[in-house]
N, C-alpha and C positions, 0 to 999 in steps of 0.2 A: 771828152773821153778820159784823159787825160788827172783832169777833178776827181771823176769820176774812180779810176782806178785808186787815188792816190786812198780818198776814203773809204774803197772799198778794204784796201790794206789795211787803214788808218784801225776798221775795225774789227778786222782779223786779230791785228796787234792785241786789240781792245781786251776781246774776246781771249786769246791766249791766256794773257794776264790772270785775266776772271778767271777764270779755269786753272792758273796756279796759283790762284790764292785761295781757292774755293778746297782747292787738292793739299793745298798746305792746311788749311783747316780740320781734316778730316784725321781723327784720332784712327790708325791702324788699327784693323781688325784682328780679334784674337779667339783663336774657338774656342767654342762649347765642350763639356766637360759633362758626360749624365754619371749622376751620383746614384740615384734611385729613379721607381719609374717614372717618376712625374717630377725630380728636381734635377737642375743642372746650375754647373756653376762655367762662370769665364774664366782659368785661373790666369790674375796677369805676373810679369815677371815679377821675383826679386831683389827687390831697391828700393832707392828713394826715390822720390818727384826729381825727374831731371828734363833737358832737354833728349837725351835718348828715349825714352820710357813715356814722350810725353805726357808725363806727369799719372800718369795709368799704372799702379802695381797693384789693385788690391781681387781679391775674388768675388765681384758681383754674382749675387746667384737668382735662380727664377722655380718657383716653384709649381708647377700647370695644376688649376683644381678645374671641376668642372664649369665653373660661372667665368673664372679668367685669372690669373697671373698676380700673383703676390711677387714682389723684387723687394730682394734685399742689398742692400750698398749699392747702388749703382753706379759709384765709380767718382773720379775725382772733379772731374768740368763737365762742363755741357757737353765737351764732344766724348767724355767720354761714353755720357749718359748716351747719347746717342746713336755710341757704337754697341753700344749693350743691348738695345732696342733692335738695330739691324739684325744681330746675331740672334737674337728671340724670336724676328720675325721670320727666320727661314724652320720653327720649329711650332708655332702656330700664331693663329691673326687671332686670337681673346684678347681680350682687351687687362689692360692693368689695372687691378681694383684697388693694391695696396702696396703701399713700399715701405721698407721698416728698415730703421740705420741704426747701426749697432750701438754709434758712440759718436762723442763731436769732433772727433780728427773730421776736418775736410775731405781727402784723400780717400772718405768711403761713401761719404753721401753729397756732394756738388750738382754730380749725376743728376738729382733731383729733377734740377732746373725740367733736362728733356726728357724726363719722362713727365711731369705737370705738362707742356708742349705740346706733348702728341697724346695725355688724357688726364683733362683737366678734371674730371671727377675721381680721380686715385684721391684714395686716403694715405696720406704720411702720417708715420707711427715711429715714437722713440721714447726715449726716455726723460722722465720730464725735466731732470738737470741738464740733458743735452740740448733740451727746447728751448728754455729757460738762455744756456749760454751764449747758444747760438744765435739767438734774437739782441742779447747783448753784448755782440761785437767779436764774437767766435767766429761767425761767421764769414763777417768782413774780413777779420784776419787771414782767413784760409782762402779768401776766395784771393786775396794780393800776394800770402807765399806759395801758391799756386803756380801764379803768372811769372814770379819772380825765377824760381824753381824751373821752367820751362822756359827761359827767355822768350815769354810773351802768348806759346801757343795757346792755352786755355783762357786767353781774353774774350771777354763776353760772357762770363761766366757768372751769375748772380747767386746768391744762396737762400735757394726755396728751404724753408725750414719746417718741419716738421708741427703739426698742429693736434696732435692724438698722441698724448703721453700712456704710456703703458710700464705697469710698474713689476715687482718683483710678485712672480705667481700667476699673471693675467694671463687669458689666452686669447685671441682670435680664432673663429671658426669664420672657414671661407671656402666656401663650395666641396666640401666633404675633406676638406682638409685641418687641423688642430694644430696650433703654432704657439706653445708655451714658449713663459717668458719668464726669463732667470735673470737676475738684478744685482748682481752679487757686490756688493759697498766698498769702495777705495781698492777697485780693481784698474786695471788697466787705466781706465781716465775719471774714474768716479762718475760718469753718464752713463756708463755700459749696463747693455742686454744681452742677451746669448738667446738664439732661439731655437727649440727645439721642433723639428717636425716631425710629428708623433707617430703619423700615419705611415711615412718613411724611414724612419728612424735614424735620422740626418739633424745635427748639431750644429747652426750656424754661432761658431764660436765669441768672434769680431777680433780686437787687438788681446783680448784678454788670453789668446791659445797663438802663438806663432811659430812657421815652419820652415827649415834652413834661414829663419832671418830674423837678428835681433832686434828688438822692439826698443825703443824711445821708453825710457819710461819715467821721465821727467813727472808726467801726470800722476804717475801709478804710487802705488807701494807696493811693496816685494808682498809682505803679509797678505795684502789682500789679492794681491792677482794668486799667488799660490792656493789662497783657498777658490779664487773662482775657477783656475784650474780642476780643484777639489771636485766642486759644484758637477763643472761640466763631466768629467771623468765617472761620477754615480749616475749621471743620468744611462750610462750602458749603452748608448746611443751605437749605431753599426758603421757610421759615416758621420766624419768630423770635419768642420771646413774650419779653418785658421782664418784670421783675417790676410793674412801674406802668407804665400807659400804653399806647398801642395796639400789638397785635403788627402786622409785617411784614416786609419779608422783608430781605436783609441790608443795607440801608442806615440801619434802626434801629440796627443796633451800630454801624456806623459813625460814625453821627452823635454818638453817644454816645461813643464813641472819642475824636472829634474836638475836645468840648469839655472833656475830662479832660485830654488831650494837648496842647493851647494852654494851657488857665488852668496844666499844668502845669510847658509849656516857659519859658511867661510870665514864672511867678512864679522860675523857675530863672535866666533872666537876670537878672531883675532885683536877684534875691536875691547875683550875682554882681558885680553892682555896687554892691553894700552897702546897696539898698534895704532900710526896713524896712517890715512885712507890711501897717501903715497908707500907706504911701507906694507902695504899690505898687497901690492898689485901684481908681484910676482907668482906669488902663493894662491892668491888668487885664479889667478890664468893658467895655473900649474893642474888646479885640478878641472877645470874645464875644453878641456883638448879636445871633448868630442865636437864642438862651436866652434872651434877658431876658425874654421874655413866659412864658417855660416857669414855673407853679407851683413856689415855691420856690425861685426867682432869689437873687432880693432878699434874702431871706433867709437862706439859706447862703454865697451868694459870700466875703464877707467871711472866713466861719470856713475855707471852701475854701483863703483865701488861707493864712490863719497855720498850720493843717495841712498843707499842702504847704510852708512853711517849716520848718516842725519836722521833718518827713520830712527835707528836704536837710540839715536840720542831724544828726540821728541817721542821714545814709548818713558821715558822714566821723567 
């Protein structure tokens, strides 16, 4: 009896365990968000990949046609892909015919992995530079500052990579839905799409439009993200979704416009008066006040400045 008990604990113990590890794996769930009548988005917080955040900040979105479910970014890991799934399926059982990732940050398409998992017939859709990097070693890289980023949580995360390049002007038709695709060149990461859904009149933007939060733009150039700004901004679209940060309607890219186009004009004069990129940073921050509170101020400006130096130096 005795044995007996001791194993029966033994597998209670077992069991707990499994059950908080199984609970430690499970990316928190974050609601739905309806933009129009048939899209919604998940908006996640404002930040970086961290261990709080597990590694989840961007806005997965889902668009319901009548044959089944177009997802775009679905999110940074498996679990987040996962959780994007749960929260889809309490809004219908269609199955996933297509998923479409804006650009090759990791942090918007990892996701991938569970949504191939749970329908292995999705077609993956992007841009063929982002295919292209992604298969050489983009991908690896994001799926390890992922894990790193999170101390550990998004392990197991492989990167399904997109196989269906779609270029600047394509559309997809998908069960009475039209999903134009805008391509705009040395935007935000030089892979970027923005996709318009026409039928809705919702603008999935990606990194190239960001909201209360400053973007990375290491990848980017100023010129070119301002004009995909441009881009998205003519489209008139009623409903904007940002890659980070709350969607709304066209005064989100404006504003995002606005702050690219000063710190870039900024740094243009001054850069013309033979400032150099530390001399310039006061003047700079001086005239963007209405940011500084936006996550990731403080912390990019600076690099903001001496990248857009480099830029004016590599136009001449």
């Amino acid at each position: 009896m005795q044995k007996f008990l001791r194993l029966s604990l033994s597998l209670c113990c077992l069991l707990l365990t499994l059950g908080s590890v199984q609970a430690a794996e499970q990316q928190r769930d974050y609601p739905l968000t309806r933009l129009a009548p048939h899209t919604y988005i998940i908006q996640g917080p404002v930040g970086y990949p961290s261990v709080e955040n597990q590694g989840f900040m961007n806005n997965p979105g889902f668009v319901i046609t009548r044959n089944g479910v177009v997802v775009i970014d679905p999110g940074s890991s498996v679990q987040s892909g996962r959780m994007v799934l749960k929260q889809l399926r309490t809004i219908t059982r269609l199955p996933v015919t297509h998923v479409i990732n804006t650009h090759v940050h990791g942090d918007h398409w990892l996701g991938n992995q569970a949504i191939v998992e749970a329908y292995p017939k999705a077609v993956l859709m992007a841009h063929p530079e982002m295919i292209r990097l992604a298969n050489n070693g983009a991908g690896a890289e994001w799926v390890a500052l992922m894990e790193r980023s999170t101390n550990g949580f998004t392990r197991g995360t492989v990167a399904v990579v997109p196989v269906v390049a779609m270029n600047d002007g394509a559309e997809l038709k998908a069960g009475g839905m039209t999903f134009r695709f805008y391509a705009p060149s040395d935007a935000h990461s030089h892979t970027d799409i923005m996709i318009q859904v026409v039928e809705e009149s919702v603008v999935f933007a990606g990194d190239n439009v960001l909201n209360q939060r400053i973007a990375r733009m290491d990848d980017a150039t100023f010129a070119g993200n301002i004009a995909a700004c441009e881009v998205a901004a003519a489209i008139k679209a009623k409903v904007y979704v940002p890659g980070h940060g709350p969607a709304g309607d066209i005064k989100v890219v404006n504003n995002f416009h606005t702050y690219l186009s000063t710190l870039f004009n900024e740094v243009k004069a001054l850069h013309e008066q033979g400032k150099l990129d530390f001399e310039m940073k006061d003047a700079v921050v001086a005239r963007l006040v209405p940011y500084q509170n936006w996550p990731g101020f403080s912390d990019e400006v600076g690099r903001h400045i001496s990248l857009a130096v480099l830029e004016l130096d590599n136009a001449f």
